[in-house]
C-alpha positions in Angstrom: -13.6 -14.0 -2.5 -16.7 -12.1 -3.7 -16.8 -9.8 -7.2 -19.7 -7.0 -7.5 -22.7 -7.3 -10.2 -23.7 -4.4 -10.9 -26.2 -2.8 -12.9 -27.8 0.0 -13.0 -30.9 2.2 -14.2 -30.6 5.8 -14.7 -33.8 8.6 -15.0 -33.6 11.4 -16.9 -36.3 14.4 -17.6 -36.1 15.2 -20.9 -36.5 19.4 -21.6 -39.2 18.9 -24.4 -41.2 22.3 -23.9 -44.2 20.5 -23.3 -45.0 17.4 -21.1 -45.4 13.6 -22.2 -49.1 13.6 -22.6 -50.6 16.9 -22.1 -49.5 20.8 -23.5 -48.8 22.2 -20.1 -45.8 23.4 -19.4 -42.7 21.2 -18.6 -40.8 23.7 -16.1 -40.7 22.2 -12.7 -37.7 23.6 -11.1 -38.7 26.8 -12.5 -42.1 27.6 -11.6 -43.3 30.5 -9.9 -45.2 28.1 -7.3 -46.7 25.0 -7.2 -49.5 23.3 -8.8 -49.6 25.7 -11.6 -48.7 23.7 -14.7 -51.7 21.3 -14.5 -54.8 20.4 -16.2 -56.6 17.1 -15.8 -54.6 14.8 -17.8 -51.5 15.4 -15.4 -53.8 15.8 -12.5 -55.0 11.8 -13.3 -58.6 13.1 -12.9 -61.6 11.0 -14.4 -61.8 11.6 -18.2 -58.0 13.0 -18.7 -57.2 11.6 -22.2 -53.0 11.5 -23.0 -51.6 12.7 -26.3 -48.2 11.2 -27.3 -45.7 14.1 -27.1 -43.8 13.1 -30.3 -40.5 15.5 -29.9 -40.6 13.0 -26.6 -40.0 10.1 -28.4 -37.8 11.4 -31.2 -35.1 12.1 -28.6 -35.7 9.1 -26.6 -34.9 6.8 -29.9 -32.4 9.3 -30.9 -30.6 9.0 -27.4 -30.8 4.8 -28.4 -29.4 5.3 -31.6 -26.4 7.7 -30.5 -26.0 4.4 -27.6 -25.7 1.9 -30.7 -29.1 0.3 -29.7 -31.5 -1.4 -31.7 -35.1 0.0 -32.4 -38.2 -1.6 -31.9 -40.6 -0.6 -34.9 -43.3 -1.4 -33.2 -43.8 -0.4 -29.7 -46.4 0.7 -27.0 -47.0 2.6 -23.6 -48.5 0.1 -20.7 -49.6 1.2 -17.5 -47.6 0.1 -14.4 -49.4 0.0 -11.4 -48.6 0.5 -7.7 -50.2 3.2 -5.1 -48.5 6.1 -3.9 -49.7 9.6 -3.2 -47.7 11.2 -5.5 -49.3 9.3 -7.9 -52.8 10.0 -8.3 -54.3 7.8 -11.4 -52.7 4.4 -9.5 -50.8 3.7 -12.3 -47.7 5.3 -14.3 -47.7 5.0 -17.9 -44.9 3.4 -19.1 -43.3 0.7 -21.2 -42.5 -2.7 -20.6 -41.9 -5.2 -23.0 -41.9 -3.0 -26.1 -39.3 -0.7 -25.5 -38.4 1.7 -27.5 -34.3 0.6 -27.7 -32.6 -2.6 -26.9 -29.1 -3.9 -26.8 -26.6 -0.7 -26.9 -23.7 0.0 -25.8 -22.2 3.2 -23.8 -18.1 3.2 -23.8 -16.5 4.5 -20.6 -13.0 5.2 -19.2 -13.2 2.3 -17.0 -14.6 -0.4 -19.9 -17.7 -0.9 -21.6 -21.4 -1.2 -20.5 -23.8 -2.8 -22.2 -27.5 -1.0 -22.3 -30.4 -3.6 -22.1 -33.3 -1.2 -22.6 -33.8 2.0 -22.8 -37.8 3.6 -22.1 -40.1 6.5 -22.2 -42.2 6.9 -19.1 -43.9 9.8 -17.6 -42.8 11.1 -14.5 -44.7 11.7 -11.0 -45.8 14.8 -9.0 -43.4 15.8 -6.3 -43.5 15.1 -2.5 -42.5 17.8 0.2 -42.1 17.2 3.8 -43.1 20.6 5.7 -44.3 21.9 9.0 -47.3 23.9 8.6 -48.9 25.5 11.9 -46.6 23.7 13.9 -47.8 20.3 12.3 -45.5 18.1 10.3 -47.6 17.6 6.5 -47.0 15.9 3.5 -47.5 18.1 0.4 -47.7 17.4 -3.3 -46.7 19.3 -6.1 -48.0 18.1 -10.0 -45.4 20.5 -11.8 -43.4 17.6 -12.1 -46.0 14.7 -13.1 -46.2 13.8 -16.7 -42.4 15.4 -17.3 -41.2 13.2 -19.7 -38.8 11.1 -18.2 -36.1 8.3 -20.0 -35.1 5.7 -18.3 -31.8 4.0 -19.1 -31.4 0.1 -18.1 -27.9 -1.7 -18.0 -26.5 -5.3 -17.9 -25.1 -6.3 -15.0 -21.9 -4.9 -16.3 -20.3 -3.1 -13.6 -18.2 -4.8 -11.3 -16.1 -2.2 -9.2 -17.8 1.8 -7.7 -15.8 3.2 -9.8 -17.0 1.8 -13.0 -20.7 2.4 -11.6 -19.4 6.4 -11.6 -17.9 6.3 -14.7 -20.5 5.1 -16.7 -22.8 7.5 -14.9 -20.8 10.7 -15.5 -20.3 9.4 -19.2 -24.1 8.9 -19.7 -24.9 12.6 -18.1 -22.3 14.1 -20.9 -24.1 11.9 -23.4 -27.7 13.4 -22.2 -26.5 17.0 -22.1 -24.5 16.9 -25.4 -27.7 16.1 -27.5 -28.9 18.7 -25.5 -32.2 16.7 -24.8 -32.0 17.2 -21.1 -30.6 19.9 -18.4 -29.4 16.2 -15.9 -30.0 19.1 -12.9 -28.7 16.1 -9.8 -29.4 18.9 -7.1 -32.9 19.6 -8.2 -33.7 15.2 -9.4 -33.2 15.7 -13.2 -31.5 13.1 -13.2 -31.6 10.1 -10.7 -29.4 7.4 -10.1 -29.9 4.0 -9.2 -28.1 0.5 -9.2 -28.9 -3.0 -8.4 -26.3 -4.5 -6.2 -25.3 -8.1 -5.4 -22.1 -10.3 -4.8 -21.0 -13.4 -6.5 -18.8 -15.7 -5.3 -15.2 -17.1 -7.5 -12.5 -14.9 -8.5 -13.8 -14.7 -11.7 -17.4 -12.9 -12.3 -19.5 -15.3 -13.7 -22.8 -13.5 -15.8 -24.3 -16.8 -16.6 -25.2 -17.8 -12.5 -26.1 -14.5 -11.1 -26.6 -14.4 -7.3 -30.2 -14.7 -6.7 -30.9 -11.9 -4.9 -30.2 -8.0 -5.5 -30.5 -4.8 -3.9 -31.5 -1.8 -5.7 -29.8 1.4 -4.5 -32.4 4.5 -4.9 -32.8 7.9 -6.1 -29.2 8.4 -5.8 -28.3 12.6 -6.7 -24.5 12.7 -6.7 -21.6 10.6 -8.6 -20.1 10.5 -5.5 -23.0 9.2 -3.5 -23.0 6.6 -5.7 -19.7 5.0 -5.2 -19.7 5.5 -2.0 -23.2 3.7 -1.4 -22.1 1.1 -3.5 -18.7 0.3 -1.4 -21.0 0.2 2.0 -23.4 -1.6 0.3 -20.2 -4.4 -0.8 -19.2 -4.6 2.2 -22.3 -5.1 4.6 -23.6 -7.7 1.8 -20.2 -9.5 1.8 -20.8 -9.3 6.0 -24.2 -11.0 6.0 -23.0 -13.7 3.1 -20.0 -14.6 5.3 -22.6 -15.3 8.3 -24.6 -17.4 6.2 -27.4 -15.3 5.4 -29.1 -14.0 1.9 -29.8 -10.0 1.9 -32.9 -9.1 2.2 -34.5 -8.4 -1.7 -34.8 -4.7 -1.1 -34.9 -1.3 -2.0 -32.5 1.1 0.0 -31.9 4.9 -0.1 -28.8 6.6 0.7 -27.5 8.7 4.2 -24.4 10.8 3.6 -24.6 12.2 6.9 -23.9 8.7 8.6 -22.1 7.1 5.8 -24.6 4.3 5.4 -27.3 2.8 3.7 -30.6 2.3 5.0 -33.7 0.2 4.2 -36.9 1.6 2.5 -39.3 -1.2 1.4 -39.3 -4.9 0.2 -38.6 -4.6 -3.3 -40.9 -5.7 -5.7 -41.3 -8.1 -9.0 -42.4 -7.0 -12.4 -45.4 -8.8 -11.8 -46.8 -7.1 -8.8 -47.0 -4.4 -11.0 -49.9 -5.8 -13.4 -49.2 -4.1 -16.7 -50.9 -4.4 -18.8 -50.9 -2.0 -22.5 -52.6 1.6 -22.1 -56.0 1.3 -23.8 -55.9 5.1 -24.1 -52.6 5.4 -26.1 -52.5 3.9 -29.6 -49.3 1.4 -30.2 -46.2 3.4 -32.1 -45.0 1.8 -36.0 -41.8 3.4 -37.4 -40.2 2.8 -40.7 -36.7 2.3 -41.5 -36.6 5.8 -43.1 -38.0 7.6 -39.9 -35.0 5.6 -37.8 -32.2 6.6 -40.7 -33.7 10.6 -40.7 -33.3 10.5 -37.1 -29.9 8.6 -37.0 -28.5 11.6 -40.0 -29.9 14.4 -37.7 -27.7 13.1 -34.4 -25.0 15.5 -34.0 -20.8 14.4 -34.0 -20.6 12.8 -30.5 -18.3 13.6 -28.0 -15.7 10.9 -28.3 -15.8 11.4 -32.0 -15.0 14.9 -31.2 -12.1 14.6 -29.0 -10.7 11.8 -31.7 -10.6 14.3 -34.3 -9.6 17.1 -32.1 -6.5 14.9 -31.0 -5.3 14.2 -34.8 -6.3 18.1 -36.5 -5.5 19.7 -33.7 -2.9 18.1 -31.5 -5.4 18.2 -28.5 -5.4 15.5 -25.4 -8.1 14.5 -24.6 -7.5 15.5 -20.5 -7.8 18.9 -22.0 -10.7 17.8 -24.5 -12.8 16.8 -21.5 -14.3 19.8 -20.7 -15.1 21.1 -24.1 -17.3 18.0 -24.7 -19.7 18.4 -22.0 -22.3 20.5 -24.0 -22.5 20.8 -27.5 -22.2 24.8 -27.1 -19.3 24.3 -25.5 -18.0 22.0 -28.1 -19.3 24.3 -31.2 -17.1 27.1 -29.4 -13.9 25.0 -28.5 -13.7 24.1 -32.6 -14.3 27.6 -33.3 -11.4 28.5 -31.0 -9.2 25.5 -32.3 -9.4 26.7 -35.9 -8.5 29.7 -35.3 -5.2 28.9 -32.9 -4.0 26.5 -35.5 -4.7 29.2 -38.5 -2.6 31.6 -36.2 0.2 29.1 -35.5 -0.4 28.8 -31.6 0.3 25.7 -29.7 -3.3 24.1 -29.9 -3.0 22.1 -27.2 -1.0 24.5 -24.8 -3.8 27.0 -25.7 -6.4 24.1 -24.4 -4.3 23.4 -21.2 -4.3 27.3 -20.5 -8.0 27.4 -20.5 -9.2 24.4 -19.0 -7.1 25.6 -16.0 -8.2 29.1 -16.1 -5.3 30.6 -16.3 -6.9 32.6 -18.9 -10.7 33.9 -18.5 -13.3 32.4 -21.0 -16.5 31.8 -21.9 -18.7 30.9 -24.4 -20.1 34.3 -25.1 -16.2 35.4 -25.7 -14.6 35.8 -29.0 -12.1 32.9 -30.0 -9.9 35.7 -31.1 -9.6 37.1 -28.0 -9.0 34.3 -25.6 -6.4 33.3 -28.1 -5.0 37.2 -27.9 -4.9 37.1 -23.8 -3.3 33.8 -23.8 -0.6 35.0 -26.5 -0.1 37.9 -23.8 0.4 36.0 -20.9 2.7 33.8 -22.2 4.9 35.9 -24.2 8.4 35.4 -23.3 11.4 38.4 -23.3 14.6 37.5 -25.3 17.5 37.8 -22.9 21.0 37.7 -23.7 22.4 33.8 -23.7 25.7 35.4 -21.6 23.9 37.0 -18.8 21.8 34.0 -18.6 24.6 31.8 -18.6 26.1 33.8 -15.8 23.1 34.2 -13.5 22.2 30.8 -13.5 26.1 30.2 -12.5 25.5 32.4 -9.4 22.2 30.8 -8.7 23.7 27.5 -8.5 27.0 28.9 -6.6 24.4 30.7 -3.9 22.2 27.3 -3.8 24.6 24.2 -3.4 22.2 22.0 -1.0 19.4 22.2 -4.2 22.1 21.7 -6.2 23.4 18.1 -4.6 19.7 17.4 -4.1 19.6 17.5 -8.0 22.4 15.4 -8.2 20.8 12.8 -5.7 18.0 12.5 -8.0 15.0 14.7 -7.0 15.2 16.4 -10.1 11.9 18.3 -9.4 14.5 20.9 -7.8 15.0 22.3 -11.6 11.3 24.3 -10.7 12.7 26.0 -8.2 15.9 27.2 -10.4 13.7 28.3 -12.9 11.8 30.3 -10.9 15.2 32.1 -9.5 16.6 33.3 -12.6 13.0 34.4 -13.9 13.2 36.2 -10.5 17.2 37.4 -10.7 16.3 38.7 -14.4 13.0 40.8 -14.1 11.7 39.1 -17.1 9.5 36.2 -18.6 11.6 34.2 -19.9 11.3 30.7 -21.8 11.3 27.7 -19.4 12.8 25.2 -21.8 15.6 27.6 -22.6 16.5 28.4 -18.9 15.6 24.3 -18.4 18.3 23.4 -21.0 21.1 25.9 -20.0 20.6 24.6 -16.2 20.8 20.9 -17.2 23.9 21.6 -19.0 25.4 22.9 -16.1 24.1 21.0 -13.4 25.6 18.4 -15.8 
């Protein structure tokens, strides 16, 4: 029997209005056309000198400290080398051994994950494949290079897909609820990737890890994810069980045949040659920049939905939604406080919207969500007589439901509910009708 290790590395662009280590703009999904928010530091042309974009690095430590990691108090940007064309100096400035956080820990539905590193990098220009004048061309777009971008590295903590996508989905409402990034999948605001091996044993052993991995590549969808991560289980297990090693590799993902597919050898930290920028001066915090930065982090969302559940009686499948940006968060306890002031079923109230059975947004007045919800499920008072006696009939007119009831399947009671509602022209309770139908079907 083989087990998963898992971990994974996850790139973020951070929305600072500026990028990394220049003052052009950082818009790249947004611009008018290409190539227009460049100069020669983002271009890597001779003579570009970077400039630490310091809101850059505030959220990236911020983002560490909300994670429960450690900070480095000294750190420093090295340049990682490798040749590509989207990247024009030959190297990407980056960080390697100084880090700016170490040794968190993110909390999802499907167990903890423990973060290794997290880092500040700049990002590169973008590649597009087109056909121009009837010949296929490569062309590059710099919008994109020098966008701050976060990278988040795990342990090898994940053992099953669907720990891989809940961790993912928790860190995206982590990004977007300190509001330091957009996480835009479709457009590569976020990228997902994880490193993928089997062990053999029942029992995963972190200590002798597999000597091999395979990292799974620029990954846009939570549900790409777990499914490239199953294939990739299973055609690993396939090639261990013949007696050979997978190939150390790098390995993108085809939705269309359901499949992974090769994309280079994958290399070491050393074929990389970093070495520290010369251009960047090293970064020195104090303790009182790292506790000013900690008191500025907002309430985070599982906080939130803690004291949601004990002030205002909300679950937190309701509670979900509300937590995925901190608008929508600042508005759902707006709209709390006023249901409980009023004396309406908080958590009935929360049910109704998530499912839209009442229209919202944030631009909307608590008041009045709270009135149109009040309205649709206001409830006539009916006589307990004439209920009594059309519930009689229903039963009389429906004796197969009723000995289906009696056999058990007592989901049936929805459908007698919905024929009195029907026989009496009115909204009426459910748990009344409920109760007077159980008493009789008793």
């Amino acid at each position: 029997m083989r087990k998963l290790i898992c971990g994974m590395e996850i790139h973020a662009e951070l929305k600072t209005t500026s990028k990394l280590f220049c003052s052009c703009k950082n818009d790249p999904f947004h611009a008018p056309q290409p190539n227009i928010y460049t100069c020669p530091v983002c271009l890597g042309m001779p003579g570009g000198l970077p400039v630490i974009n310091k809101k850059a690095v505030e959220w990236t430590i911020k983002l560490g400290l909300a994670l429960h990691c450690k900070i480095n108090l000294f750190s420093k940007f090295d340049r990682k080398h490798y040749f590509y064309p989207d990247l024009p100096k030959g190297y990407q400035i980056s960080q390697y051994d100084l880090p700016f956080c170490y040794d968190g820990v993110l909390e999802t539905e499907a167990g903890p994950v423990r973060i290794r590193r997290i880092h500040l990098e700049e990002d590169t220009a973008k590649l597009q494949h087109k056909v121009v004048d009837g010949e296929k061309v490569s062309l590059i777009d710099f919008n994109r290079s020098s966008v701050p971008l976060v990278e988040i590295v795990t342990d090898p903590d994940i053992h099953t897909p669907e720990h891989a996508k809940a961790y993912a989905k928790e860190l995206r409402r982590m990004l977007r609820f300190l509001d330091i990034a957009d996480c835009d999948m479709d457009q590569g605001g976020m990228r997902l990737e994880a490193n993928v091996s089997m062990q053999d044993g029942v029992e995963v052993d972190l200590n002798h890890l597999p000597q091999y991995k395979v990292e799974l590549k620029n990954i846009n969808s939570f549900r790409f994810l777990e499914k490239a991560i199953q294939y990739e289980m299973k055609r690993q297990t396939e090639e261990l069980d013949s007696g050979q090693i997978p190939i150390q590799e790098t390995r993108g993902w085809n939705d269309a045949k359901g499949q992974t597919y090769s994309q280079r050898i994958k290399e070491d930290a050393e074929d990389y040659r970093y070495f520290p920028d010369p251009d960047l001066p090293p970064l020195q915090f104090t303790e009182t920049h790292i506790n000013t930065w900690k008191s500025e982090l907002p309430e985070l969302p599982k906080a939130v939905q803690t004291r949601w559940q004990e002030e205002f009686g909300v679950e937190n499948r309701f509670s979900d939604l509300f937590v995925e940006e901190r608008a929508v968060a600042n508005w759902a306890e707006e709209l709390f406080t006023v249901a409980k002031a009023s004396k309406v079923d908080t958590n009935k109230l929360a049910n109704a919207v998530v499912n839209r059975k009442v229209q919202w947004s944030t631009e909307m007045k608590p008041a009045n969500v709270i009135a149109d919800y009040q309205e649709l499920t206001q409830v006539s008072a009916v006589d307990p007589k004439i209920l009594t006696q059309v519930i009689s009939q229903i039963l009389a007119e429906n004796p197969l439901v009723v000995e289906q009831y009696r056999t058990g399947k007592t989901q049936v009671i929805g459908f007698f509910i919905g024929q009195v509602s029907k026989n009496i022209g009115q909204k009426i309770d459910p748990q009344i009708v409920s109760a007077l139908l159980m008493k009789q079907l008793s």
